[in-house]
N, C-alpha and C positions, 0 to 999 in steps of 0.2 A: 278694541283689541281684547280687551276682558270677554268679551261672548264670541269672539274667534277660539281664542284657549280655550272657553268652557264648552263650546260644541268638539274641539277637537280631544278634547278628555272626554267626553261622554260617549262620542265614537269610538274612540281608543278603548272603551271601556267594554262597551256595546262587543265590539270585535271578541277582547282578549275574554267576554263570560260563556265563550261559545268557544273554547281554545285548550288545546294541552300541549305542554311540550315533551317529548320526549329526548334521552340520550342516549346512545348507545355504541355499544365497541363488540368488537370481532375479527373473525376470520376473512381473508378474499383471497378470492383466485382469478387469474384470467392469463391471457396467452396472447401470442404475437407466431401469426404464420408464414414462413419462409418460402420466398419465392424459388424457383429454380435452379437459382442459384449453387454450385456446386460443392459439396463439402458442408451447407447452412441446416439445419433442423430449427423447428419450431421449437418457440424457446414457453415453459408456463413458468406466469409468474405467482409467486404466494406471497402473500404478506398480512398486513395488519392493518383495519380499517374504525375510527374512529367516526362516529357523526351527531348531528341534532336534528330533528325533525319538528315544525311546526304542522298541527292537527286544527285545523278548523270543520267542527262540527254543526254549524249555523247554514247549511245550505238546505234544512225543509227534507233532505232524504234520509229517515230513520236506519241508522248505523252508519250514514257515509259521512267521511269528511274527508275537505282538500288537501293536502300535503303538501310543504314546500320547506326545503331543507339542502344540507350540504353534507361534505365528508372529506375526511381526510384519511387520506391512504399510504401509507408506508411497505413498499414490496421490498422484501430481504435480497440481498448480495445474488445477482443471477449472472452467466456468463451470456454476452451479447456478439454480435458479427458485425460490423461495419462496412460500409460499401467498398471500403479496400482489404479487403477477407482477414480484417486483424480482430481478434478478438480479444474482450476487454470485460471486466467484472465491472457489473452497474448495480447501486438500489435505485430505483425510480420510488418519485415521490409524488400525489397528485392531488391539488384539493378541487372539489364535484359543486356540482347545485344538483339538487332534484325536484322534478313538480310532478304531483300524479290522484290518485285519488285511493281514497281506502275504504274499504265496505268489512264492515261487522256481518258477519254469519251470524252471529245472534238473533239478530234482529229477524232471521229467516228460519232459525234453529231453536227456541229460547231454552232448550232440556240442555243445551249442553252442559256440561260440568263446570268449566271456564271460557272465558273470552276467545273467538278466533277470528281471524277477519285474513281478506286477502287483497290484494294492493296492485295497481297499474303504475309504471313508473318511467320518467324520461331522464336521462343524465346527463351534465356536461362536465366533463374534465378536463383539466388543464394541468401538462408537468410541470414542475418545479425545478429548481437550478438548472445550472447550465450543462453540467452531464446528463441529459434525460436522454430515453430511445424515442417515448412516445409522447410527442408535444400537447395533443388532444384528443379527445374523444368523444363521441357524441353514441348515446345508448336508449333501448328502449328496454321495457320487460315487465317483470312482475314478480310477485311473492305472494307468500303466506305466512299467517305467524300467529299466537299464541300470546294472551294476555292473561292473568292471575295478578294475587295481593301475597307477598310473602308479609308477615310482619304488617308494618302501615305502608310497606312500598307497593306501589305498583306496579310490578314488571312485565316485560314482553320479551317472547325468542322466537327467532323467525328469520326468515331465508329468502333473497331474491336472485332475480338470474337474469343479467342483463347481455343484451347481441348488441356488440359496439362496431364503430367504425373508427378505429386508429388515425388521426393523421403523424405520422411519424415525422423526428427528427432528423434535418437535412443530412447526416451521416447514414442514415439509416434506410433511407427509404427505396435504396435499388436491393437491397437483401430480405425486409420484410412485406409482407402486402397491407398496403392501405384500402384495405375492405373490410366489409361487414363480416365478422368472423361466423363461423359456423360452431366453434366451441365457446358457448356464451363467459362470461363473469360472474362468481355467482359471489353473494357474502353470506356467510352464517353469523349473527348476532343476537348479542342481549343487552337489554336496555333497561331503563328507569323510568315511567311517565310521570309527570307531573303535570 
């Protein structure tokens, strides 16, 4: 039992020397498009996005590392349409996973002045309570973003734009479209690495 634990600490270990995590909060936007329905406009939503991101730099490709992380989203008080044309003030609330890959420009640039690197990215979201419009989402996309040292911290700012596919909540889904939007999600944040 004792050389089970001591191999799975020294893995553990092995993994996390090859590792950074990051935090970070921001801005998002994204949108919900209105079928044909008569009287309904596309509704954008804004809000407030919270997340942590795991960086693993141990894959052998100088500046890239794997990503895998979550997020929570808070979109502000928006007015919604319901499939019996009532309309109703909602916030939607949603927590993500994300897995994707992040490449360092450095590594290809080394004069730059600071860090910049740019990012491939897949998301899944899920709503929250039971007033939501949109139950899940599934998203792809990408970013870019900006790293520096303020003080001893390490920070990053940076931007992704993800094209999701809404699946809506069963009140909802004869007034919005459940497709791949054409006006993507995007978030602007800033973060702390560690």
């Amino acid at each position: 039992m004792k050389k089970v634990f001591a191999t799975l600490l020294v893995g553990m270990l092995a993994v996390f020397s090859f590792a950074a995590f990051e935090v970070t909060g921001g801005y998002v936007n994204t949108s919900l498009v209105a079928t044909d329905v008569t009287g309904v406009t596309d509704v954008t939503m804004q809000g407030i996005s919270v997340g942590a991101n795991y960086l693993y730099d141990g894959l052998g490709v100088e500046g890239g590392a794997l990503l895998v992380g979550g997020s929570f989203d808070y979109y502000f008080e928006q007015e919604f349409v319901d499939d019996t044309l009532g309309a109703t003030n909602l916030t939607q609330m949603s927590v993500g996973v994300n897995a994707g890959y992040r490449q360092s420009l450095n590594a290809f640039l080394p004069d730059l002045p600071f860090g910049m690197y740019v990012q491939g990215l897949f998301n899944y979201s899920m709503g929250l309570g039971d007033a939501k419009v949109v139950a899940s989402s599934l998203g792809f996309g990408g970013g870019a973003g900006a790293n520096f040292a303020v003080q001893n911290l390490n920070m990053n700012v940076g931007a992704d734009v993800l094209f999701e596919k809404p699946t809506l909540a069963e009140d909802y889904n004869e007034v919005y479209k459940s497709e791949f939007q054409l006006r993507p999600k995007f978030k602007i944040y800033a973060g702390v690495q560690f």
